[in-house]
C-alpha positions in Angstrom: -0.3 -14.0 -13.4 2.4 -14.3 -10.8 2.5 -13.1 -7.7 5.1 -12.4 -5.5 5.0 -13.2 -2.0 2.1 -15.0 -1.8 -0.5 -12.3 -1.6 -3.1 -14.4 -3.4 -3.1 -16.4 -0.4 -4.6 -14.4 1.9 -8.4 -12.8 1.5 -7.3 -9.3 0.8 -5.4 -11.1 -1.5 -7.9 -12.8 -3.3 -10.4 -9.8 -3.5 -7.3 -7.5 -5.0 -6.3 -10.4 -7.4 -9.8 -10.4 -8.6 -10.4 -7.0 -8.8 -6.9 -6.9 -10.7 -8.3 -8.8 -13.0 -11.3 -6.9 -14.0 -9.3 -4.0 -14.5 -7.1 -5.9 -16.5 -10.2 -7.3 -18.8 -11.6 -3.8 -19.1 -7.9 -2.1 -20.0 -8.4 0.4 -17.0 -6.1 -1.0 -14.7 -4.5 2.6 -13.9 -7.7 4.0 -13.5 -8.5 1.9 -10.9 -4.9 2.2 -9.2 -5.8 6.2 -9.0 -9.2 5.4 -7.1 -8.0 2.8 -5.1 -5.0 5.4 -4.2 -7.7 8.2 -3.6 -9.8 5.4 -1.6 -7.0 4.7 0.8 -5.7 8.5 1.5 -9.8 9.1 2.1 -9.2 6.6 4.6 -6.0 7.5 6.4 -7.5 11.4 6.6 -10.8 10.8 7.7 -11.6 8.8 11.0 -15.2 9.2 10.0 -14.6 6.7 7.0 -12.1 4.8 8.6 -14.7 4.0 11.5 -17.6 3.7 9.1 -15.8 0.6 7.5 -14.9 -1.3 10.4 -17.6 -0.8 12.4 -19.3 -4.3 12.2 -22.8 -2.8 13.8 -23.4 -1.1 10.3 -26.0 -2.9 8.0 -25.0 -4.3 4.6 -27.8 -2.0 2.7 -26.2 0.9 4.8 -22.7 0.1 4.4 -23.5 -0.1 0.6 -25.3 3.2 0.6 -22.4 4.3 2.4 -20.1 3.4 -0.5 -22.4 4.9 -3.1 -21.8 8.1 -1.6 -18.3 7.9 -1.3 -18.2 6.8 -4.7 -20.2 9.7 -6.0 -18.1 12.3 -3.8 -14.8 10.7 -4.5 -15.8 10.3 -8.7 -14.6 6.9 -8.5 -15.1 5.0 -11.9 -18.2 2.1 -12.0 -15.7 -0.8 -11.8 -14.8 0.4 -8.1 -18.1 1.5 -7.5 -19.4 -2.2 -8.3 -16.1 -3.7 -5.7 -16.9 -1.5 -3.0 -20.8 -2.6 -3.6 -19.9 -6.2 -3.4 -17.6 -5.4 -0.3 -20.1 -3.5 1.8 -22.5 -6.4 0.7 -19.7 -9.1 1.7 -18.8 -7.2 5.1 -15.6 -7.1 4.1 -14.8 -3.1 4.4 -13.0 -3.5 7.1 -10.4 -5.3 4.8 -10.2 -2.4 1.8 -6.9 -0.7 3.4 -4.9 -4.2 3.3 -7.1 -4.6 -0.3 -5.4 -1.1 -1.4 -2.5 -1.8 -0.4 -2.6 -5.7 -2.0 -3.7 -4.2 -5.4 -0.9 -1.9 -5.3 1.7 -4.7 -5.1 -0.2 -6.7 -7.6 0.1 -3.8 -10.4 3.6 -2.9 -9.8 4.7 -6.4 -10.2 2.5 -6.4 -13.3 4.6 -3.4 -14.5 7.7 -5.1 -13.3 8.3 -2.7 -10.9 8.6 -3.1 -6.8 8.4 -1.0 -4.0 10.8 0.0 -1.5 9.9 1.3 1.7 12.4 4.0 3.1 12.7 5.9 6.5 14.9 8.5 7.3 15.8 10.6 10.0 15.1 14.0 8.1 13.0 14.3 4.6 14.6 13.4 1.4 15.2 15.8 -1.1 14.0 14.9 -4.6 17.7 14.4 -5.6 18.0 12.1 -2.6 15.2 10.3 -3.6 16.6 9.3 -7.7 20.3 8.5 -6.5 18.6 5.9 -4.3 16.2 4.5 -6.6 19.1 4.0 -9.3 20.8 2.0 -6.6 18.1 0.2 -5.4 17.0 -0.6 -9.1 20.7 -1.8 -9.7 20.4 -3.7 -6.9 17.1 -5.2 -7.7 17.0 -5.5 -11.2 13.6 -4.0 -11.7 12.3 -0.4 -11.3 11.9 1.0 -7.6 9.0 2.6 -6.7 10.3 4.3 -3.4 7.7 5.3 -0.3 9.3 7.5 1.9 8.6 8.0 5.8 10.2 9.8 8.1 11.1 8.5 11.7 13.7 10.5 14.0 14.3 8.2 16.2 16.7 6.2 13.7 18.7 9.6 14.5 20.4 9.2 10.8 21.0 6.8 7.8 18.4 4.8 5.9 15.8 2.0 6.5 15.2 0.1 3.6 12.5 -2.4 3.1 11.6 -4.1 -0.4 9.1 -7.2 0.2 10.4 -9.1 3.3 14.1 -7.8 2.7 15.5 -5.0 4.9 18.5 -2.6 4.9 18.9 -1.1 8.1 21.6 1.1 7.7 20.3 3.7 10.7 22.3 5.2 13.5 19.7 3.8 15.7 20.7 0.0 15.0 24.5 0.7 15.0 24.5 2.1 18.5 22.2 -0.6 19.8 24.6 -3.2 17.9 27.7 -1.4 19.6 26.2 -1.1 23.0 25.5 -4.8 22.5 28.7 -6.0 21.7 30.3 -3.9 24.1 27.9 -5.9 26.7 29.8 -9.0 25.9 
């Protein structure tokens, strides 16, 4: 399996590409996908949870019990009830976010698709949001996957980021570009 951008390389990396690969083996890699998506929005919403896994005082047995109930509570299926075990057992829960995240990339590629990260100054509409991803996919020759965000202080235009590329086409950047030529 390839992987772009190294992501292999690093540990979250390594526990995603193996976690990838179990899914793979068992045919459930979507199923997976959907918990670890659940997983990581539990994560961003609660700052119980969020503390609970990087708090490094926390034993193993109660890190893992920890999981267990999340697991239960969150009806995640046994294969990421067994990664979550071997995490809290590891003390690597302070990594599952960047682990999320890392599986994420390593499925879409698998599906041949990539994600574009894009921040705008107001919310997209849903019309907005196809137009770009026909462009982007023209552009990229794969399908786009598109995260939106919204920022204000770009004041207008797009942000654009797919893997380490960027389009910044905001008003922010063209009025800090004019005020720096203008500088001399």
């Amino acid at each position: 399996m390839e992987n772009s951008g190294g992501i292999t390389a690093s540990l979250q990396g390594r526990y995603a590409s193996a976690l990838f690969d179990l899914a793979s083996e068992q045919g459930s890699v979507a199923v997976v996908e959907g918990d670890l998506v659940n997983l990581g929005e539990a994560i961003s919403v609660s700052t119980d949870l969020a503390g609970l896994i990087r708090n490094p005082r926390i034993t193993r047995e109660a890190a893992g019990q920890a999981m267990d109930n999340i697991t239960k509570l969150l009806k995640l299926s046994p294969l990421t009830k067994n990664f979550l075990g071997v995490l809290a057992a590891n003390r690597r829960l302070a990594a599952l976010p960047l682990i999320v995240s890392a599986f994420a990339s390593i499925a879409a590629a698998q599906r041949g698709e990539v994600t574009a990260e894009v921040t705008s100054a107001h919310a997209l509409s849903a019309a907005q949001l196809t137009a770009l991803s026909a462009k982007l996919k023209a552009r990229e020759g794969k399908d786009v996957k598109i995260t939106a965000s919204v920022d204000p202080a770009i004041l207008g235009g797009l942000v654009v980021r797919i893997g380490s590329k960027q389009i910044d086409s905001s008003i922010r950047t063209r009025l800090n570009s004019l005020a720096h030529a203008m500088k001399g």
